[in-house]
C-alpha positions as CSV (number, residue, x, y, z in Angstrom):
1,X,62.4,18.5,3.4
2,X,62.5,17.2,-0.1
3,X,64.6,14.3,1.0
4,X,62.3,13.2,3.3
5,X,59.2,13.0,0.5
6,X,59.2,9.5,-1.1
7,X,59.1,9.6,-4.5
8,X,56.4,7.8,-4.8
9,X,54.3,10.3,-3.2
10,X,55.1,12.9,-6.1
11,X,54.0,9.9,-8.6
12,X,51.4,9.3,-6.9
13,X,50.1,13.4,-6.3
14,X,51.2,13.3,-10.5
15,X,48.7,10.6,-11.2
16,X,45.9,11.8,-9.0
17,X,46.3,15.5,-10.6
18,X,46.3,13.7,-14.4
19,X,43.5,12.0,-13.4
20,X,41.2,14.5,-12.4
21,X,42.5,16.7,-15.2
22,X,41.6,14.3,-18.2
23,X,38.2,13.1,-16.6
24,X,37.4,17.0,-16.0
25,X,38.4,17.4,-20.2
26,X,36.1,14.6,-21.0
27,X,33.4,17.5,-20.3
28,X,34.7,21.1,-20.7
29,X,35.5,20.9,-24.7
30,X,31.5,19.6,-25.3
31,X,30.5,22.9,-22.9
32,X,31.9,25.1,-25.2
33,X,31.4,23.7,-28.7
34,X,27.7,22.9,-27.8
35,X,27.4,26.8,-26.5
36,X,28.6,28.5,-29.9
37,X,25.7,25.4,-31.7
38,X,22.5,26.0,-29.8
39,X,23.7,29.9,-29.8
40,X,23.5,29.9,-33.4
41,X,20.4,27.9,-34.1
42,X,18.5,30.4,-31.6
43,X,19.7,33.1,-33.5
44,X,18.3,31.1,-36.2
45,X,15.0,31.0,-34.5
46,X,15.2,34.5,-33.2
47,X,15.7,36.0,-37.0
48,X,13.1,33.7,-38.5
49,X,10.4,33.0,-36.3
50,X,10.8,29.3,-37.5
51,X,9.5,27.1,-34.5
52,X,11.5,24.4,-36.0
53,X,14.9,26.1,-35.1
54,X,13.3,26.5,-31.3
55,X,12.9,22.8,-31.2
56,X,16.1,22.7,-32.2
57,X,18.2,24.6,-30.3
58,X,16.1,23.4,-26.6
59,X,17.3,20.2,-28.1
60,X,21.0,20.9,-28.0
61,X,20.8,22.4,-24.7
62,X,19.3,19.8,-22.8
63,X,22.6,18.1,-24.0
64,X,24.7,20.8,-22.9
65,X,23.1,21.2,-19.7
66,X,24.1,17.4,-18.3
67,X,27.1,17.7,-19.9
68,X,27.7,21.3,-17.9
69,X,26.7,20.0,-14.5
70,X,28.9,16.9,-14.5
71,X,32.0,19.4,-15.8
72,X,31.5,21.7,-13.1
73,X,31.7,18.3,-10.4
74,X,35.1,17.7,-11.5
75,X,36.4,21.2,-12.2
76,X,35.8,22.3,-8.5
77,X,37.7,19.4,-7.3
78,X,40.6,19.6,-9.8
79,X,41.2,23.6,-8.2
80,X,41.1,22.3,-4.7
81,X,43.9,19.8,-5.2
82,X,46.4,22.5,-5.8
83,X,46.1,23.5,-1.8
84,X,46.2,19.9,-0.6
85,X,48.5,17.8,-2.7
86,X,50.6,20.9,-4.0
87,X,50.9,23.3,-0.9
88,X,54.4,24.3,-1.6
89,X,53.5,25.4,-4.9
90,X,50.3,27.0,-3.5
91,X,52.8,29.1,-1.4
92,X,55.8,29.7,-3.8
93,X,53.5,31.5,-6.5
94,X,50.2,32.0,-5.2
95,X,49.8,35.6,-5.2
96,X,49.8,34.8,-9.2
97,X,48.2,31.7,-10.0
98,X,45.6,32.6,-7.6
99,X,44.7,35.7,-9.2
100,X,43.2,34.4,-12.5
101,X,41.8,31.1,-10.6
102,X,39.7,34.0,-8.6
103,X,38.6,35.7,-11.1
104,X,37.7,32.8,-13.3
105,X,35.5,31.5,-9.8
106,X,33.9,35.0,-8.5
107,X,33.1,36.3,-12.7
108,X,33.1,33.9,-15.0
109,X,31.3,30.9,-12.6
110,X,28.7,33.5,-11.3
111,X,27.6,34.6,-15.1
112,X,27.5,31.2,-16.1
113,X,25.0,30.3,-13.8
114,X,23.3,33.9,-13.8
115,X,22.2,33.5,-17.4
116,X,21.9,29.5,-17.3
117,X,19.1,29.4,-15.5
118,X,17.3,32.2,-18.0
119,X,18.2,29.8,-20.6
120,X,16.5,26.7,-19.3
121,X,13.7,28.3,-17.7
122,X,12.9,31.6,-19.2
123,X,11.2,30.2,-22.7
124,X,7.9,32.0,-23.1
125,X,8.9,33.8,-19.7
126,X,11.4,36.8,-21.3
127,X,11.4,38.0,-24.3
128,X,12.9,36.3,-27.2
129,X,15.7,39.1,-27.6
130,X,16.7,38.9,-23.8
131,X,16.6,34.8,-24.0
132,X,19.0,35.0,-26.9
133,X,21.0,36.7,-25.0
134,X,21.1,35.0,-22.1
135,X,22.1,31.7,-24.2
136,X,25.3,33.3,-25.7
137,X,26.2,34.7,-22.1
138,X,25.9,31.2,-21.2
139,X,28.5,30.4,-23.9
140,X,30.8,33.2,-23.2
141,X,30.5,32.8,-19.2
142,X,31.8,29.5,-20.0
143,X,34.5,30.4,-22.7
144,X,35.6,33.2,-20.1
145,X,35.8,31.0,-17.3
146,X,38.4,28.7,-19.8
147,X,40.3,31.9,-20.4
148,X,41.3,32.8,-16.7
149,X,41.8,28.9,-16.3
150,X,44.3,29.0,-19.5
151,X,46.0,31.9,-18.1
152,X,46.9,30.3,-15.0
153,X,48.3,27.3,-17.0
154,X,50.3,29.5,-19.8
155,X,51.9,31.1,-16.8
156,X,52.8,27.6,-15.2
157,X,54.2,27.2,-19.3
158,X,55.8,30.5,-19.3
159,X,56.1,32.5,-16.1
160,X,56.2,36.1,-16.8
161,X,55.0,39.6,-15.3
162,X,56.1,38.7,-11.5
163,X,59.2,39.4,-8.7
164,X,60.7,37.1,-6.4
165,X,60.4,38.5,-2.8
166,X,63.1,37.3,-0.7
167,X,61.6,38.3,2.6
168,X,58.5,36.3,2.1
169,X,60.1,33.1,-0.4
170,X,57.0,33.8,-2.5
171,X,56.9,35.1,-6.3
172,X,54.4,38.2,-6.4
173,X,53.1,39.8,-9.6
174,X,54.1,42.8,-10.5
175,X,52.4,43.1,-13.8
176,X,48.8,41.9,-14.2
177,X,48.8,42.5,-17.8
178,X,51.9,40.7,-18.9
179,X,50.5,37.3,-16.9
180,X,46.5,37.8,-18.2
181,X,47.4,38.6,-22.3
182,X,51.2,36.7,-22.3
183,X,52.0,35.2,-26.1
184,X,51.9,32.3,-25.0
185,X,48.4,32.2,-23.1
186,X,46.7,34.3,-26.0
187,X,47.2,31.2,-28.7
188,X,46.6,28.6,-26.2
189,X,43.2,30.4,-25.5
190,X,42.3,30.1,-28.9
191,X,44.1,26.9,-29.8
192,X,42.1,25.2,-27.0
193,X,39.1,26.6,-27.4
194,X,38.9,26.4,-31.1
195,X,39.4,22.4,-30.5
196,X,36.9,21.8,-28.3
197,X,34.4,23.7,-31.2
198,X,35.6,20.7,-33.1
199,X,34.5,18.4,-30.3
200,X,31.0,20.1,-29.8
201,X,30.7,20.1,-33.9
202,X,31.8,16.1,-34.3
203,X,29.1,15.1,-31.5
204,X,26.6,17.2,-32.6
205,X,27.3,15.6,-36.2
206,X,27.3,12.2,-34.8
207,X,24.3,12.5,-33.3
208,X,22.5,13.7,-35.7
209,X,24.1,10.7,-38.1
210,X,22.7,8.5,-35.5
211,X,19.0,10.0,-35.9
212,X,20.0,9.4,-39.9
213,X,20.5,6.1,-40.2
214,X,17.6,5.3,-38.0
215,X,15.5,7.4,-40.2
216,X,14.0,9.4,-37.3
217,X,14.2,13.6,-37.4
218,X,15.6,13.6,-41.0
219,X,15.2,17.6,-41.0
220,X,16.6,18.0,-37.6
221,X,19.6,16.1,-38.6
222,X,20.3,17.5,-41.6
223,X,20.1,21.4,-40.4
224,X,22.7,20.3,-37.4
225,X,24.9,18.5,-39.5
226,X,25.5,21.6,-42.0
227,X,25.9,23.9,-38.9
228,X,28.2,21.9,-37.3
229,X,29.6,20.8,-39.9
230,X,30.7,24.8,-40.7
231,X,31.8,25.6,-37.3
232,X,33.9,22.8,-37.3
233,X,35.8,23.4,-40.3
234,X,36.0,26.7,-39.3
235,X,37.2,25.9,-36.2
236,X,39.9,23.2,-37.4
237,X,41.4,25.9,-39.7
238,X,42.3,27.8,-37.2
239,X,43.0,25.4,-35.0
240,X,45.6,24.3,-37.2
241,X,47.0,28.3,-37.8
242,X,47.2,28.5,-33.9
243,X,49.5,25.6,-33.8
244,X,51.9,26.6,-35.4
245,X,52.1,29.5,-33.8
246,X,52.3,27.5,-30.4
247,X,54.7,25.4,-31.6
248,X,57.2,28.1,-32.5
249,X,56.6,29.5,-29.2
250,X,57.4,25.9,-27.6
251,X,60.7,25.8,-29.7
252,X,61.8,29.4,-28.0
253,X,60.8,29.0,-24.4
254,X,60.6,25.2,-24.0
255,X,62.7,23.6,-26.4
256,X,62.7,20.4,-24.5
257,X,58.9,19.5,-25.1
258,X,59.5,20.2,-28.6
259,X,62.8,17.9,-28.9
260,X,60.3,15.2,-26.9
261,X,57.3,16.0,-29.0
262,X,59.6,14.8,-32.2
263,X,61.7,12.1,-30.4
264,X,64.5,14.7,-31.6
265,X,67.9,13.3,-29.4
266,X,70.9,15.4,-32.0
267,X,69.4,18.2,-33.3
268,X,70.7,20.0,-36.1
269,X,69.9,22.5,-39.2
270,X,67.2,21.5,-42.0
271,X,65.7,19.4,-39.5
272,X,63.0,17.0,-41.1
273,X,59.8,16.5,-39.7
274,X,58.8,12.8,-38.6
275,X,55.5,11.9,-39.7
276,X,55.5,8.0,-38.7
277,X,58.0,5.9,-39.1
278,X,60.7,6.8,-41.4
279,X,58.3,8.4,-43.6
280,X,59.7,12.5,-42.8
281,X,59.0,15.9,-44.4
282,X,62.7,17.5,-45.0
283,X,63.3,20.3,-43.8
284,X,59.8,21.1,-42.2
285,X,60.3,20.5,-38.4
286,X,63.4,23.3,-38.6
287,X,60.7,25.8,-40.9
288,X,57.7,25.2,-37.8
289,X,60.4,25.3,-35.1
290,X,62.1,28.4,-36.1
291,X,60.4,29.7,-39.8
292,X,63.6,28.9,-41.8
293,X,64.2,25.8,-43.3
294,X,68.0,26.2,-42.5
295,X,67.2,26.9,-38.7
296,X,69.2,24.8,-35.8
297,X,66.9,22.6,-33.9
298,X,68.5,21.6,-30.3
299,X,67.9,17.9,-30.1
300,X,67.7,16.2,-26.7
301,X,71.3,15.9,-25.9
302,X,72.2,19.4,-27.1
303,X,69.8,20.9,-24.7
304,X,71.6,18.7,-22.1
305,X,74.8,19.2,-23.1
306,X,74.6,22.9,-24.1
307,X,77.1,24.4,-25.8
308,X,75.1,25.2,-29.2
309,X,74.6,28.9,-30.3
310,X,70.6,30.0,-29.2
311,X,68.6,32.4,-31.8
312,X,69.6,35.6,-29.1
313,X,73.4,34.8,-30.3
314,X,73.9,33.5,-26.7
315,X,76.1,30.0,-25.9
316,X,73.4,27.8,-24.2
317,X,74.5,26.5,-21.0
318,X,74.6,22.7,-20.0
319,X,72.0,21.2,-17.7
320,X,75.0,20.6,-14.7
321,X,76.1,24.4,-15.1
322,X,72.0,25.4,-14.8
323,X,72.2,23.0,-11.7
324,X,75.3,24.8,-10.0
325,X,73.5,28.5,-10.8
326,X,70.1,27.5,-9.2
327,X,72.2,25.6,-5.9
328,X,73.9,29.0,-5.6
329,X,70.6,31.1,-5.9
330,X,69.4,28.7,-3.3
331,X,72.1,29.1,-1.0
332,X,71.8,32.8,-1.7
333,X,68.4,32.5,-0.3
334,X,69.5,31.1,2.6
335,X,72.0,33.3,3.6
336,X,70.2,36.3,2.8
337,X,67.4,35.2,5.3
338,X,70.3,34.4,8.0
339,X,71.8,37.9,7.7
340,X,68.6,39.4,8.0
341,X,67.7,37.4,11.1
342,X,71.4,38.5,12.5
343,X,71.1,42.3,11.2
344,X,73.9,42.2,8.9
345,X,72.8,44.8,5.9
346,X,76.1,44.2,4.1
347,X,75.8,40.4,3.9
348,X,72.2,40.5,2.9
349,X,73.1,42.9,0.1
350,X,76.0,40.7,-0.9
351,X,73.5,37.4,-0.8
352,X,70.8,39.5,-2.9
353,X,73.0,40.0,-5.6
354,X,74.2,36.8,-5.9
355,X,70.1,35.7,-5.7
356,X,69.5,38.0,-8.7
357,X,72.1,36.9,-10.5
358,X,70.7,33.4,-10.4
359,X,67.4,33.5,-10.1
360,X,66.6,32.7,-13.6
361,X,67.6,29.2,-12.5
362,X,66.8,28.4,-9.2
363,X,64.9,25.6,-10.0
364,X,67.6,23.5,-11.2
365,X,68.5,23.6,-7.5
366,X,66.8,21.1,-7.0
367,X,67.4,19.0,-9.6
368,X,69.4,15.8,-8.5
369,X,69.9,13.8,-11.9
370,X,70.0,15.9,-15.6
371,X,68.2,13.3,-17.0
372,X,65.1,13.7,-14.8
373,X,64.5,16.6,-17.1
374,X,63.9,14.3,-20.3
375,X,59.9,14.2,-20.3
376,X,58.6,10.7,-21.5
377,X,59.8,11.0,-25.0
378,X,57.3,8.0,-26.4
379,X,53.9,9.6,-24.8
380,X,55.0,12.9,-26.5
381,X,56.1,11.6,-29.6
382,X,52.8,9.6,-30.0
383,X,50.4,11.8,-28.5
384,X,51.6,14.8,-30.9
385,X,51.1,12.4,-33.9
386,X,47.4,11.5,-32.6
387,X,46.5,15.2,-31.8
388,X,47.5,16.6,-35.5
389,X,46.5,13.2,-37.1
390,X,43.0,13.5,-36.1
391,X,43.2,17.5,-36.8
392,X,43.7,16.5,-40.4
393,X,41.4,13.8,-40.4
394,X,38.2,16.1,-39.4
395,X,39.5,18.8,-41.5
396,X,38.7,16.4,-44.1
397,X,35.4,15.6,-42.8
398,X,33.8,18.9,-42.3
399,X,34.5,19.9,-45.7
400,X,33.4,16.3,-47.2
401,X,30.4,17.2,-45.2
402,X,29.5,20.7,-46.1
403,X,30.5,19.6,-50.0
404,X,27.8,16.7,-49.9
405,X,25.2,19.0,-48.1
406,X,25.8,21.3,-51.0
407,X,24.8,18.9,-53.5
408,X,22.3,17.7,-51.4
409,X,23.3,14.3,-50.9
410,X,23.8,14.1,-47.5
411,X,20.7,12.3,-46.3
412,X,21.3,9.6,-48.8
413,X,25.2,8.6,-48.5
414,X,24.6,6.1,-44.9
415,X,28.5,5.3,-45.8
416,X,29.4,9.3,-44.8
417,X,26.6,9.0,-41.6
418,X,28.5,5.4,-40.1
419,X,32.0,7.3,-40.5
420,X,30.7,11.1,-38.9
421,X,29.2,8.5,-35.9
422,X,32.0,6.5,-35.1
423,X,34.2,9.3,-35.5
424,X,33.3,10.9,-32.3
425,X,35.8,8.9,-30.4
426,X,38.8,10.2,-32.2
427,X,37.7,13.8,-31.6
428,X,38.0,13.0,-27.7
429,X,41.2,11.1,-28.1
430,X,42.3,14.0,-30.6
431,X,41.5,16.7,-27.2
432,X,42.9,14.7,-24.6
433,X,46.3,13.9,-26.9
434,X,46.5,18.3,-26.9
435,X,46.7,18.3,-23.0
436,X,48.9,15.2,-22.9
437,X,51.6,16.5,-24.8
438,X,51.6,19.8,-23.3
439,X,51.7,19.1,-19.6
440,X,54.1,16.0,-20.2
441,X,56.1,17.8,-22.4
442,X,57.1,20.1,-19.6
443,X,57.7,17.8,-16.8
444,X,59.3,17.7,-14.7
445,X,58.5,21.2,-14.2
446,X,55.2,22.7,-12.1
447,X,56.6,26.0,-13.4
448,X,58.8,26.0,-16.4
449,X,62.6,26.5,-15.1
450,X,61.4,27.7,-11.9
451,X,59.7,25.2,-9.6
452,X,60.1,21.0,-10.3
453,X,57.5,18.7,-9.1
454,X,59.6,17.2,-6.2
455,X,59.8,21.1,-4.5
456,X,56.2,22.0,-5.3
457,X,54.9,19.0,-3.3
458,X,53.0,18.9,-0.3
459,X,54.5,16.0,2.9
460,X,51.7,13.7,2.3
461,X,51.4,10.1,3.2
462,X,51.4,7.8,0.0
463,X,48.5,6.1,1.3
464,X,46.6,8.9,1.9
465,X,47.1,9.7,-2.1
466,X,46.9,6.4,-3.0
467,X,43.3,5.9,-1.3
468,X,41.9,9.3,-2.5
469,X,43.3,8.8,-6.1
470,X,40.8,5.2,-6.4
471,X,38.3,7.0,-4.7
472,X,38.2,9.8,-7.6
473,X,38.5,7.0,-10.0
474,X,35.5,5.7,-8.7
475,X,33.5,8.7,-8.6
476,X,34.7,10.0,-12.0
477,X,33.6,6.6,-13.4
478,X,30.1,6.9,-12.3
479,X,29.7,10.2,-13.1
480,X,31.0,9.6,-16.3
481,X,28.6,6.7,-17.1
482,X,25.6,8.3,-15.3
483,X,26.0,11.3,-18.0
484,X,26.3,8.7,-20.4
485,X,23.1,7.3,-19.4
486,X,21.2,10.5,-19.3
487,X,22.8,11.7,-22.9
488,X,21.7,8.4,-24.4
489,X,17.9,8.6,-22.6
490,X,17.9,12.7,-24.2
491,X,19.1,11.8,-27.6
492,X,16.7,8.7,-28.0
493,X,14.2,10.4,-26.7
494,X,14.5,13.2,-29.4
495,X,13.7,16.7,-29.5
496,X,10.5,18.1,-28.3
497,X,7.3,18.0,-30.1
498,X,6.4,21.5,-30.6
């Protein structure tokens, strides 16, 4: 079958998948960093009885709520494309990717829009305690919803707590547990959610610079800015923390996106870190990669090559042997599902062995060239510098912020409200760099070692992707500038006179 797929169906599927992805991310980070704002000025409100932090807070979540409604357009299309452009991986593993995806629809959707609706409508309805709570449900409807959906992408990263079945050619999980609280999806939860805090915190900060240097709502602009402003720091701190931790993790289980992510091609001990240019940190990328300063870094052509000691003591294996291991495990496959069809017990049990033995590479079965595995080493390189470039950047800004505000300058610098307003941008560009470098960092696999692109694809016609990919364009467009549109008309508007 997977001669007979063009290739240019599998770019094609790729670019339509990207697509939806990144417009969907244009959305989801603003949901949850505009939850944890409004949450907290209510709380405001509920504590003090201060009108003023009602007004604010209904403000905030008129924003949140077109920002929601357009997310959730694009989300429920992104989850269908998995059974019609990716049906072979749909099959191959989805008793477990299903599982999470399920939950995240039937739970976290459901209390989302449950406790959405008492937070739009319910003012002067309920009482103030239930409304309170019924924003921060909102909030954590909407951060659990990203943690199933996180799952199901740290076990496309790093595929753990499930058996390959034989009789059925599907992977089945075996450990709920081990796939819902991996390593690995833990610190992406928090590394991605913490970011988009950052985003909510930058555009609540640059609109409320806006309302500044227009000298309109100079008390409603001031209180956002210094709550933002905090949970922004706060959340770029540990943004940072959580990515180092992820990037060790990406140096033991996927040393290729890390050898991408730093244009690495001979790696080696005391490896420097490249910031631009040939301006490098010695020493740095081998104490991130593997805590030591001394530590071996596979480069590129070692990871190709093999032959270099791994930290378990082990000689790593080239990518042509990993190729001959997963052809046998598939040919294993094969003949295990013939002697069963012919009865023969003794040649099924000499084919399972020799399936087990391989499994861990089966994959590379279906890998035709080595260097197909080579992500593209200039979008990784670049996007990594423009996700932890920005990172510092607004590290920088939050605390230049919150040390103005406490000398109570902040309404008079207009310097420091231009910058926090055209900064916005680079708070997207800083979110959709994250994404980039770790799903092109790991091509070309669906699932890390276990299932390439070309095999999870479904036999589509080109054109049929073709036309539906500028057909989402399209769509994605408008949406994206009708929300636009209706932001713009809310935040000129104002908020509400009380």
């Amino acid at each position: 079958m997977l001669e007979s797929i063009d290739t240019s169906m599998i770019d094609w599927s790729r670019a339509q998948f990207a697509l939806t992805a990144m417009y969907h991310w244009l959305f989801v980070p603003l949901t949850l960093g505009l939850a944890v704002i409004m949450g907290i000025m209510e709380t405001l409100y509920f504590i003090t009885d201060n009108e003023f932090w009602k007004r604010t807070a209904k403000f905030w979540m008129k924003l949140f709520g077109i920002n929601f409604a357009i997310g959730v357009a694009t989300g429920l299309i992104l989850e269908f494309q998995f059974g019609t452009n990716w049906s072979n991986y749909s099959w191959f593993v989805g008793d477990i990717f299903g599982a999470p995806l399920a939950i995240e629809g039937i739970v976290a959707f459901f209390m989302e829009a449950t406790f959405i609706a008492v937070m739009f409508f319910g003012w002067n309805k309920v009482s103030k305690r239930f409304h309170l709570a019924s924003t921060w449900l909102t909030g954590i409807g909407a951060t659990f919803s990203a943690w199933w959906i996180l799952v199901a992408n740290s076990w496309m990263q790093y595929p753990v707590g499930m058996e390959f079945n034989p009789e059925t050619v599907r992977n089945e999980m075996v450990n709920f547990a081990a796939v819902a609280f991996s390593p690995v999806a833990v610190m992406k939860f928090l590394h991605t959610v913490l970011s988009s805090w950052m985003v909510g915190a930058v555009f609540v900060i640059a609109v409320s610079a806006w309302f500044l240097l227009r000298k309109r709502e100079k008390e409603f602009a001031l209180a956002s800015i210094k709550i933002a402003a905090g949970v922004g720091l706060f959340a770029s701190l540990v943004t940072a923390f959580t990515g180092d931790k992820s990037a060790y993790q990406v140096t033991q289980l996927q040393p290729m996106k890390l050898a991408a992510m730093e244009g690495l091609y001979e790696g080696g001990s005391h490896e420097p870190l490249t910031v631009v240019g040939s301006l490098k940190i010695p020493g740095m990328l081998s104490l991130l990669a593997t805590h030591d300063t001394d530590g071996f870094v596979p480069g590129i052509n070692d990871l190709l090559q093999g032959g270099y000691t791994q930290p378990n003591g082990e000689k790593a294996l080239s990518v042509e042997e990993k190729i001959k291991r997963g052809q046998k495990a598939i040919t294993a496959l094969g003949n295990y599902r013939k002697a069963k069809q012919e009865g023969d017990n003794a040649q099924m049990q000499e084919a399972r062995k020799v399936l087990d033995k391989n499994m861990k590479y089966f994959g590379y079965g279906y890998i035709k060239d080595p260097n197909t595995l080579v992500p593209n080493v200039w979008l990784s390189f670049w996007s990594f510098r423009v996700m932890v470039g920005f990172g510092v950047y607004f590290i920088g800004l939050f605390a230049l912020i919150l040390i103005v505000a406490w000398k109570h300058k902040l309404s008079q610098l207009r310097w420091l409200h231009w910058i926090s307003l055209w900064s916005l941008p680079f708070a997207y560009l800083a979110s959709q760099a994250g994404w980039i470098v770790a799903e092109v960092g790991r091509q070309p696999w669906a699932i890390q070692d276990m299932l390439p692109v070309n095999a999870a694809i479904s036999k589509l016609e080109t054109g049929s992707v073709q036309t539906t990919f500028f057909i989402f364009l399209v769509m994605f467009t408008v949406l994206l500038i009708a929300e636009i549109n209706i932001m713009l008309k809310a935040i000129k508007k104002g908020p509400e006179e009380a």
